[in-house]
N, C-alpha and C positions, 0 to 999 in steps of 0.2 A: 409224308407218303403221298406219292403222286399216281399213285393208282385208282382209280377212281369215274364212276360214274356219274354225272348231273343230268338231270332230268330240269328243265327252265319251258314254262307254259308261259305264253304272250299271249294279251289280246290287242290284234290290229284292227286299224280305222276301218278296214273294206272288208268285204265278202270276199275270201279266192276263192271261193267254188267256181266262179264264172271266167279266172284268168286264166289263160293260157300256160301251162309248163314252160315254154321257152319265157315268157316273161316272166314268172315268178322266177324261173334259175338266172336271168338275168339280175334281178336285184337280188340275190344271194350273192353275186360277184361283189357286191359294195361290201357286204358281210365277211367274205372269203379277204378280201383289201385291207380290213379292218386287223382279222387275224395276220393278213401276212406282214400288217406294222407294228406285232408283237412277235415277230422274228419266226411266224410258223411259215412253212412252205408245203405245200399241196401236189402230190399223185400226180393229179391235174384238177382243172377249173371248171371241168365240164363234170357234170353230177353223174352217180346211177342213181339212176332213178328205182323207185318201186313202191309198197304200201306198207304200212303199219294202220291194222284197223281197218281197213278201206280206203282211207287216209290217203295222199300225193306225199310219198317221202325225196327228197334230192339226198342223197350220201355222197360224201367225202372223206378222202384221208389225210390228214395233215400230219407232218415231223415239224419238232421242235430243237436243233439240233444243240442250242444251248444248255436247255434242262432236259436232254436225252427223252424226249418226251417224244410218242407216236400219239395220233386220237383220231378216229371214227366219229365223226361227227352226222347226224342224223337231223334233218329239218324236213316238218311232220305239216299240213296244212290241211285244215278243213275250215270250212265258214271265216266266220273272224281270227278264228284262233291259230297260232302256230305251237308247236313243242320242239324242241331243242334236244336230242338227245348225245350226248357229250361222253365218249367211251374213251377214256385215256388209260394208259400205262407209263409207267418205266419200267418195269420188271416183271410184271404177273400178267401178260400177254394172253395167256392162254387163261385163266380165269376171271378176265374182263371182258374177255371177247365172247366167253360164255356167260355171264351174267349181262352183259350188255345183250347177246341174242334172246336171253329171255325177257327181259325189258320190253325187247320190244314186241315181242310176238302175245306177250299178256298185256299190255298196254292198251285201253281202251279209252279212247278218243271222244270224247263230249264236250260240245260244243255251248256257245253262247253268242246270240244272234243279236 
């Protein structure tokens, strides 16, 4: 079953509170390269932007046209930390994109400095 949501928490070397949007969505492009060399292709490369939490989210939409696969991909940044949130289908569209919305609107963002 390839329906499915991931939720994936990093801690990175820097603070991004103090980086700029256009450069954090910049080095997502090396992130978005990585996926498009396991055959996903993206909406486009340019993020929307918005919050989870309060949080700087970049949003994406990736197809898989191999494994019939769509995914909403969510990159969530505060302090050191990043969150990943990972909404995919093959079939149940409509009840990932609902469980992925509530993901992320109850999703609370805590940090380690």
């Amino acid at each position: 079953d390839r329906d499915l949501i991931i939720v994936t928490v990093y801690q990175l070397a820097v603070d991004t509170d103090d980086i700029a949007d256009d450069t954090l969505e910049g080095e997502l492009k090396t992130v978005l390269a990585q996926l498009a060399a396991q055959g996903f292709t993206f909406d486009s490369t340019e993020a929307e932007r918005g919050e989870v939490d309060g949080a700087r989210s970049f949003n994406y939409h990736a197809s898989q046209a191999k494994n019939k696969l769509e995914s909403d991909v969510y990159f969530v940044f505060r302090g050191k930390n990043e969150i990943e949130v990972n909404c995919q289908w093959q079939a149940k569209e409509t009840e990932i994109k609902k469980g992925c919305g509530t993901v992320l609107k109850s999703l609370q963002f805590k940090t380690v400095r």
